[in-house]
N, C-alpha and C positions, 0 to 999 in steps of 0.2 A: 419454568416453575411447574413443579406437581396440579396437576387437575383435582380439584376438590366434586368427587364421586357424591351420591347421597345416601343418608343414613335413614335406616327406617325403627322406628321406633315403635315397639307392640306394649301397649296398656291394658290391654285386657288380659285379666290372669284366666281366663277360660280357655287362652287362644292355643293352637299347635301349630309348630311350623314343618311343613316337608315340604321335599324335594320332588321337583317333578320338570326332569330336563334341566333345562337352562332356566327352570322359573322357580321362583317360594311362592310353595302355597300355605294361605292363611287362614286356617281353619277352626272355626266357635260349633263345639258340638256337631263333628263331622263335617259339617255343610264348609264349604269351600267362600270365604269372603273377599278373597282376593288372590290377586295372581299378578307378581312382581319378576320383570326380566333382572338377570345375576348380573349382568354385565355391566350396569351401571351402577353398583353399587359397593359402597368401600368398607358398609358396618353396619351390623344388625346388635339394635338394643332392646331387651324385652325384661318385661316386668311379671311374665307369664307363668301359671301353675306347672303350666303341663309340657313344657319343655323344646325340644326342638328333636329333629328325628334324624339317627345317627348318619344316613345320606346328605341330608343337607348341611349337618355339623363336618362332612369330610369333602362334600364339597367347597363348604365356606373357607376349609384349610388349604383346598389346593389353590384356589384363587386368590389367597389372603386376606381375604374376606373377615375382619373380625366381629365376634359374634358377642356378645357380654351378656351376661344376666345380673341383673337386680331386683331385691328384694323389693315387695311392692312400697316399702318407706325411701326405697333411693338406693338402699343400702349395697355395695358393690358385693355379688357374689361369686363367680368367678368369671372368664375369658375366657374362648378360644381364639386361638391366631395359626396360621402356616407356621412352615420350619423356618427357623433362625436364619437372615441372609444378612448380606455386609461381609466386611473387611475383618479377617481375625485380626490383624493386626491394629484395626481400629480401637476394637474391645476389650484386646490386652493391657493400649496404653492407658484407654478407660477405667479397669480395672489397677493399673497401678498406680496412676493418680489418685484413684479413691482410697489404694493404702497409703497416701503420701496428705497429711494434712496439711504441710506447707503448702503443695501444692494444691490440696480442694479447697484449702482457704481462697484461696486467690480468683477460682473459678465460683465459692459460692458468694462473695464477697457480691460478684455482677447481679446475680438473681436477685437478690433484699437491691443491690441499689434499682432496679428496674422495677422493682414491685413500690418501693417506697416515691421513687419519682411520679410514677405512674398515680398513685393514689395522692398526693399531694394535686397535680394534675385534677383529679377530680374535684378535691376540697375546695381547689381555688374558682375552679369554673362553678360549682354552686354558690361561691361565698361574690361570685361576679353576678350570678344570675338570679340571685334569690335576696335578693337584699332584704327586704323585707317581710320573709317566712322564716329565716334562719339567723343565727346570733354569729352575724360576719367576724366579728373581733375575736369568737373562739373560733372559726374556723380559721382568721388569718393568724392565730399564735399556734396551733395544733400543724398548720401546714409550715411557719419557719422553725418549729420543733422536727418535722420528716426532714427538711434542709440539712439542719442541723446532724442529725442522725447520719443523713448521706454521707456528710463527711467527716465524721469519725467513723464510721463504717470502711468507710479508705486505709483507714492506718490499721484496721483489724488484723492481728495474726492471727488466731489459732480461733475454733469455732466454735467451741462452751459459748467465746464471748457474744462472737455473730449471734448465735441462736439468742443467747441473753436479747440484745439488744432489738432484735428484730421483733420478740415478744412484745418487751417493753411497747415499741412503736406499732404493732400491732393494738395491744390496750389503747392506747390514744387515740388511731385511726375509729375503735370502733366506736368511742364513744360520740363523735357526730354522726353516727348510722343513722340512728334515729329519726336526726332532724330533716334527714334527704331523703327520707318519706315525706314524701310531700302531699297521698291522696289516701283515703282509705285509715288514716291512722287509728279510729276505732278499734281495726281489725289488724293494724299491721304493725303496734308496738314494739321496738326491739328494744329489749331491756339488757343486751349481751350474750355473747356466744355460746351458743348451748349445743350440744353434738351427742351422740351415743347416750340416748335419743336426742332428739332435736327437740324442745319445749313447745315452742310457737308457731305460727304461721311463715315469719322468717326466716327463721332458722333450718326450718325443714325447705325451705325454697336454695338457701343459702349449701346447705349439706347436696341436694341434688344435685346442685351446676357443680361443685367442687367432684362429685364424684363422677359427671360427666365431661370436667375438665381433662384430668386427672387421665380417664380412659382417652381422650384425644390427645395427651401426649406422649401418653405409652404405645400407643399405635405409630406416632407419627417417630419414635427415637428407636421403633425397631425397623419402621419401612427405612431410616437412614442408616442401619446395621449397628445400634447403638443397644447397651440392654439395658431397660429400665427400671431393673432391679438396684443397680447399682450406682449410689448417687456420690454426691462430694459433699451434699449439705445435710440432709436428712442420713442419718446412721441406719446402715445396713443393718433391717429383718425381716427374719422369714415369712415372706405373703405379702412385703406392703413393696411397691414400687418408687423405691428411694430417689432415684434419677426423675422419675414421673411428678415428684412433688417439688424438686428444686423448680424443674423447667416449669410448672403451673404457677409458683410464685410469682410470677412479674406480670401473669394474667389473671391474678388472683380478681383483684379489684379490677382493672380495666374492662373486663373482659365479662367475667362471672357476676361481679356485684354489680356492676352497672345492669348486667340483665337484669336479673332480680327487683332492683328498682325502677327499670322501664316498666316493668310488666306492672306490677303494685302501680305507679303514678300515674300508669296510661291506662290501667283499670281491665288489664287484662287478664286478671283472674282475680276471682273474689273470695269472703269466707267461704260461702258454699260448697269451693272445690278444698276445703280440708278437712279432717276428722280427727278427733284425740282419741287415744285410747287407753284403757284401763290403765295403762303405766304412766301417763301423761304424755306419751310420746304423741306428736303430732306428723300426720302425714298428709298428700295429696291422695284426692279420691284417685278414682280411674279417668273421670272426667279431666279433672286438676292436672294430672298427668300429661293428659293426651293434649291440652292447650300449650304446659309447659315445653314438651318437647317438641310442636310444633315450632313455637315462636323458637326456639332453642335453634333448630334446625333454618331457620328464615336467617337470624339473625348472622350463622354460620355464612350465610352466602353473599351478608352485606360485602360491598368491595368498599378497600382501603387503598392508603400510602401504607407501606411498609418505611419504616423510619431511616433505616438502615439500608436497606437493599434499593430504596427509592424505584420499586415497581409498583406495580397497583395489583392487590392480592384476595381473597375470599378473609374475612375474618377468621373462616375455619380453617385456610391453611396457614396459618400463625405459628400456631406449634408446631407444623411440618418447616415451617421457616427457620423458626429457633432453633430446632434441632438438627437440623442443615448444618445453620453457622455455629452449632456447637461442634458436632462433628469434623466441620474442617480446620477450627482451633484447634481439637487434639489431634489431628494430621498434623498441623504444622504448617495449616496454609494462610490462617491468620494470626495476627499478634497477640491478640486477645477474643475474649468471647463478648460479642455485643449486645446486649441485654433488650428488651423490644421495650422503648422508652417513647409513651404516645406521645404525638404532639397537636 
């Protein structure tokens, strides 16, 4: 298995990044604050005004080094990565399965069941452990509704309907959000999913991990020679990495929401680190930031079971897993694609 490298994450938009050798230098107002070796590290993520300097940027390609920028709300603004590697003959069949809807049915068909099992998962373990902070009997009718859903999701052919349905069970899932706030509720209300902007405190916590989901599996389905532009569930357009949001589905809730609500119930950040602004959008300060993609990045290096592979793995090479056993599905090396199904 893949070695999970570390990612460094810059929250100060005053910062600059260059190049100097085999190191990044990390510079506030010329002065030098830090000096990080290349060699260990897999992806730089910055929320920065002033950019990065075009040696370090060509360094970062020849090492494959991916480098992202976002806007200081989360908001994805562009990547760099190296040259394209893998199997053309991988990407072709990749690509013709995505013109063949029989067949992306059948592969996105795994994704929603793996996202939907996975979040049932959750409901059930709050609805064991919260008896009495939470209204157990909606979480126990809400979670054999996902049941349910899994399988009529089985018989789905064509994918209008999947996405129908996946919505649908989406809307249910979210409305116990709420209740699995469990500290801070004051400040951590979720009244429903709000995005471009984000309204809340949650929502803007919620839109971050998704967009640094999102960047961790489009890294990890090109290091497997896969392109993450082109997906079987979400419909091919231009700028948005179609392949990147099927694979994040089944880590949607496991993985991303669960963060979110560690961090809120275990009181690791508070209102303090958010701000509105004139449009109502809500983001994290610079502070908020720098806590959130700390823990982000801790949380990456928890070890797991992998359900499937039955090794013991970094939480953050999940998506480098999934798109592993994706990839060798469309080789031909397994019978189907297994979906990462916690237990």
């Amino acid at each position: 298995m893949r070695k999970l490298l570390n990612t460094i994450y810059i929250t100060n938009p005053d910062t600059y990044l260059a190049l100097d050798g085999e190191n990044i230098l990390v510079k506030v107002d010329n002065e030098i604050k830090g000096r990080v070796p290349l060699h260990n590290i897999e992806a730089i993520v910055t929320t920065g005004y002033l950019g990065t300097s075009p040696a370090l940027m060509r360094k970062c390609a020849e090492k494959n080094i991916n480098l992202t920028f976002l806007t200081r709300t989360g908001k994805f603004g562009s990547r760099l990565s190296g040259p394209v590697t893998g199997n053309i003959a991988l990407r072709k069949e990749q690509y013709r399965i995505s013109d063949n809807e029989d067949k992306s049915v059948e592969i996105a068909r795994h994704f929603i069941i793996g996202k939907l099992y996975n979040q049932r998962w959750m409901l059930e373990r709050v609805a064991r452990e919260q008896t009495l902070r939470v209204n157990v009997e909606q979480f126990k009718m809400i979670s054999l509704e996902l049941k349910q859903t899994i399988e009529r999701i089985r018989e789905v052919t064509d994918l209008d309907t999947l996405r129908g349905i996946e919505g649908q069970a989406a809307n249910r899932y979210f409305l116990l959000f709420d209740q699995m706030i469990l500290q801070q509720k004051e400040d951590f209300g979720f009244y429903g999913r709000t995005r471009r902007p984000p309204l809340d405190n949650v929502n803007a916590m919620l839109s971050l991990a998704y967009t640094l989901l999102a960047q961790d599996c489009s890294a990890a389905l090109e290091t497997v020679g896969l392109d993450p532009y082109s997906g079987f569930m979400h419909q091919d357009r231009p700028g948005r990495p179609s392949l990147s949001l099927d694979l994040m589905e089944e880590l949607r809730g496991i993985f991303a929401d669960r963060f979110v609500l560690t961090m809120i119930n275990k009181k690791k950040i508070a209102a303090k680190d958010f701000i509105k602004k004139e449009n109502g959008a809500v983001i994290l300060t610079d502070e908020g930031r720098r806590k959130f993609f700390q823990s982000w990045q801790e949380k990456k290096q928890e070890q797991i079971q992998h359900p499937f592979l039955g090794e013991k793995i970094q939480w953050g090479l999940v998506p480098y897993a999934q798109a592993l056993l994706l990839s060798r599905f469309l080789r031909g090396d397994l019978d189907g694609y297994p979906p990462f199904l916690w237990k």
